[in-house]
C-alpha positions, 0 to 999 in steps of 0.5 A, a space after each residue: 790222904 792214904 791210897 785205897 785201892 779197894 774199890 779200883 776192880 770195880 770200876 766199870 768203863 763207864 765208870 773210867 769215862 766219866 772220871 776221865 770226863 771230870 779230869 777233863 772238865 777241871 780244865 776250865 772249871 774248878 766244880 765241873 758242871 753235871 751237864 758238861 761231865 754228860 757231854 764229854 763222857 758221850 755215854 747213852 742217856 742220861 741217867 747212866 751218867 747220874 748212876 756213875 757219878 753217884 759210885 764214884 761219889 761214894 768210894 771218893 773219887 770225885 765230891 759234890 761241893 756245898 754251896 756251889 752256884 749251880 750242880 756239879 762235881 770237882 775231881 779228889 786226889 782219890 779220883 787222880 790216884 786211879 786215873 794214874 794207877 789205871 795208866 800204869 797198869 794198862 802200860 803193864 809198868 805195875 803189876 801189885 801194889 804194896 805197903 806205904 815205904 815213907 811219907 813226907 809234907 808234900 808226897 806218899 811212898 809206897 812199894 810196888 812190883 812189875 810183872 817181872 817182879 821187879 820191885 819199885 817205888 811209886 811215889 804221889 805228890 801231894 802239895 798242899 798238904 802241910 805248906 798250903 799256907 806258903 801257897 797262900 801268900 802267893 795270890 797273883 798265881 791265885 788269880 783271884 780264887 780262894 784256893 789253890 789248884 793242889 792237883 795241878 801243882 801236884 802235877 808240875 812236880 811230878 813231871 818235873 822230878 822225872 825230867 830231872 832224874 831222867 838227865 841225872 841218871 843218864 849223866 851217871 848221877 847216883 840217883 834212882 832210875 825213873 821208869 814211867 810218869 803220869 799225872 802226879 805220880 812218878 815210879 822208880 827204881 827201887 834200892 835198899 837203903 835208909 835216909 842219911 837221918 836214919 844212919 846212927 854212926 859212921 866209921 871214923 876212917 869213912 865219915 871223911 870220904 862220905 863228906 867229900 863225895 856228899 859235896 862233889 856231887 854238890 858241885 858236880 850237878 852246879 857244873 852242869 847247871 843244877 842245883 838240888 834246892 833241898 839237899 839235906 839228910 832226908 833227901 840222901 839214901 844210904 846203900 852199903 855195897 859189900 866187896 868181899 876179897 880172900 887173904 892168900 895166907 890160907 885157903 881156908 882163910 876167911 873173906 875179909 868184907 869191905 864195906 862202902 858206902 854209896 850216897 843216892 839223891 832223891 826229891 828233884 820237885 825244888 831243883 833249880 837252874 844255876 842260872 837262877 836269880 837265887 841260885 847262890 843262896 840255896 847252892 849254899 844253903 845245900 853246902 851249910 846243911 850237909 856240913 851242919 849236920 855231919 857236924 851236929 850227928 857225926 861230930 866232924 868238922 871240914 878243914 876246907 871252908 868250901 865249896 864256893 858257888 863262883 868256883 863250882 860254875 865256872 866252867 858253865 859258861 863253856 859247856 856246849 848246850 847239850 852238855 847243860 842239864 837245866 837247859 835239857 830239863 826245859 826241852 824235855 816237855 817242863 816249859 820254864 813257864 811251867 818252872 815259874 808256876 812251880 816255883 811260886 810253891 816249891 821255893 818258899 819253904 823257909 816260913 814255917 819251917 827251920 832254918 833249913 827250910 825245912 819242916 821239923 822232922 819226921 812232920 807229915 803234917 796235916 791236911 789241910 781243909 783246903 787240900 781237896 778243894 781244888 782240881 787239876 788244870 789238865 786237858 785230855 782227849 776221849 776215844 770212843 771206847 773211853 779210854 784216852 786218846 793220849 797221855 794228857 801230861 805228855 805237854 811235848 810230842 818228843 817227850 812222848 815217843 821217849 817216855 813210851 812206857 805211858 801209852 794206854 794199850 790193852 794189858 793181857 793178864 799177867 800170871 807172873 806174881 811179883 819176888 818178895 811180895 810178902 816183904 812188903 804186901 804186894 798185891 796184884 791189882 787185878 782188874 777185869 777188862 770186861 765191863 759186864 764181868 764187873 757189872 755182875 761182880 757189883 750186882 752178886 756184891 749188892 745181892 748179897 748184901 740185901 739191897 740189890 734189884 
């Protein structure tokens, strides 16, 4: 599904509360009942409940579902989208909000800004999008249910990216540095490159050393505990970084610029312990699609036969725990419990797709029927003036003091508009802090079209 924010500077408090409510709800129900949305939203009287439920209803946050056994609502991704946008902005971590960058089977990218101007990456997982049938064949994850809970997977992964790419960059891991997360949606740093798959040609003298570097970063995430899972030429940026350096033949002479190329990881949602019981097979799946590809594009064949899994982890043994990445990555809030739910989805990628694992390229997918049939297994608290008490995905106290950025304090308005907004239509996400400024956006908004009290 595609973002819209057109509707986000609308919302009253009211309006947050009862969609928080729905969130809240879903932890235990999968159509959450109206009287219950009542209960926990704590708004007065009834029918300004019903008055809520029915904008949200008709802008797609949240949907009625047919059928059900008695009257109530499940949360969209439409309705999650927001709730994650409104932490951002009330963090101040986004400012505007630009053009879609990428899509692929299982997220959406899309360009945004700071309120230093600051250019990011916001990208929203959306499992269950084209793979829903790998989720399918796994019923005992199901319990029972005819569908599978996409927002709540959706959720893993995200959480999960962050606490990898959160070691990973700190290690010095040439990986884009993470900078907030909530709910299913995970903002980075922004770099100026293309995916490998979109390189036509490498110099002959460079093809060679982008080889080697591709696949010591390999053995270099296997020696600390890490293994990528989907390591292949759409998950690998491409940055030229030009060195320029002047001959001292003349002084006039012309800078002679070299240009290197730097590889940067992306994708953690699959990233694996070496310790895992198949963590040879996709160590060496991540070797054989970095060889055949260069092989199939740039026409160039290693002479070395390796790397070996045996001989990338020997040394794991002797790390001290703090130096082990995937033992970091589970004390940082991701539970190994939460690992398995998400390897229930995540590792069965071979049905359905190439050799690889992987879909054919550039395959968005479909979405299925099912992808907004389900709802997110998340509990959060209410304050009195409707906001949270607490970012809900924080599962750790430790995690939260160090992902600060997620707090929902009050956001001042913020004149500053973000650098190179045109190259990428950047536009503010102005939101109104008063609720009776809303209120009477909404009532000229319906005057005007005729239909207003």
């Amino acid at each position: 599904m595609k973002l819209n924010t057109a509707a986000l500077r609308y919302l009253t408090s009211e309006d947050w509360r009862v969609l928080a409510a729905v969130e809240q709800g879903s932890k235990n129900h999968e159509v959450v009942p109206t009287p219950l949305i009542t209960q926990i939203a704590g708004l007065r009287g009834g029918s300004g409940v019903h008055k809520c439920i029915s904008s949200l209803t008709k802008v797609g946050l949240i949907a009625k579902v047919k059928n059900a056994k008695y009257d109530g609502y499940r949360l969209t991704y439409g309705g999650l989208d927001y709730l994650a946008l409104n932490t951002h902005r009330r963090s101040s971590i986004l400012y505007s909000l630009g053009n879609q960058i990428g899509v692929g089977k299982e997220s959406d990218i899309y360009i945004t800004a700071s309120s230093t101007g600051r250019q990011q990456v916001l990208k929203l997982h959306r499992l269950g999008r084209i793979s829903f049938r790998s989720v399918k064949a796994n019923r005992d994850y199901l319990r029972n249910r005819s569908t599978g809970s996409w927002l709540y997977l959706s959720r893993l992964a995200a959480q999960k990216e962050f606490a990898v790419m959160k070691v990973l960059w700190r290690e010095g891991f040439a990986v884009p540095e993470p900078i907030a997360w909530s709910r299913h949606t995970v903002v980075m740093e922004f770099f100026d490159a293309f995916p490998l798959r979109m390189v036509e040609g490498v110099p002959v003298e460079k093809v060679g050393g982008l080889y080697a570097e591709l696949m010591d970063v390999i053995v270099r995430l296997a020696q600390r505990g890490l293994i990528h899972g989907d390591f292949n030429e759409f998950n690998i940026l491409i940055k030229e970084e030009e060195h320029a350096s002047t001959t001292s033949e003349t002084a006039s002479a012309t800078p002679n610029t070299n240009i290197t190329l730097r590889p940067i990881l992306i994708d953690f949602p699959q990233t694996i312990s070496t310790s895992h019981a198949n963590a040879a097979m996709y160590f060496d799946r991540d070797v054989a699609c970095i060889k055949r590809y260069f092989e199939r594009r740039f026409k160039y064949t290693s002479d070395e036969e390796g790397p070996f899994f045996r001989d990338a982890v020997k040394g794991y043994e002797k790390l001290a725990r703090e130096e082990r990445l995937d033992v970091e990555v589970e004390a940082s809030g991701f539970s190994r419990k939460m690992g398995r739910e998400l390897e229930r989805f995540v590792e069965p990628k071979l049905p359905g797709g190439d050799e690889d694992g992987r879909g054919e390229e550039g395959d968005g997918g479909e979405d299925s029927e099912d992808e907004e049939d389900e709802v997110e297994e998340v509990d959060i608290g209410l304050r009195e003036d409707g906001e949270q008490a607490e970012d809900p995905q924080v599962d750790d106290p430790k995690l939260a003091e160090e992902i600060g950025g997620l707090s929902l304090g009050e956001c001042e308005d913020l004149a500053v508009k973000p650098v190179g907004a045109a190259d990428f239509g950047l536009m503010p996400i102005e939101l109104d802090h008063d609720p009776d400024v809303v209120s009477e956006k909404v009532h000229t908004k319906k005057k005007a079209a005729g239909w207003a009290i």
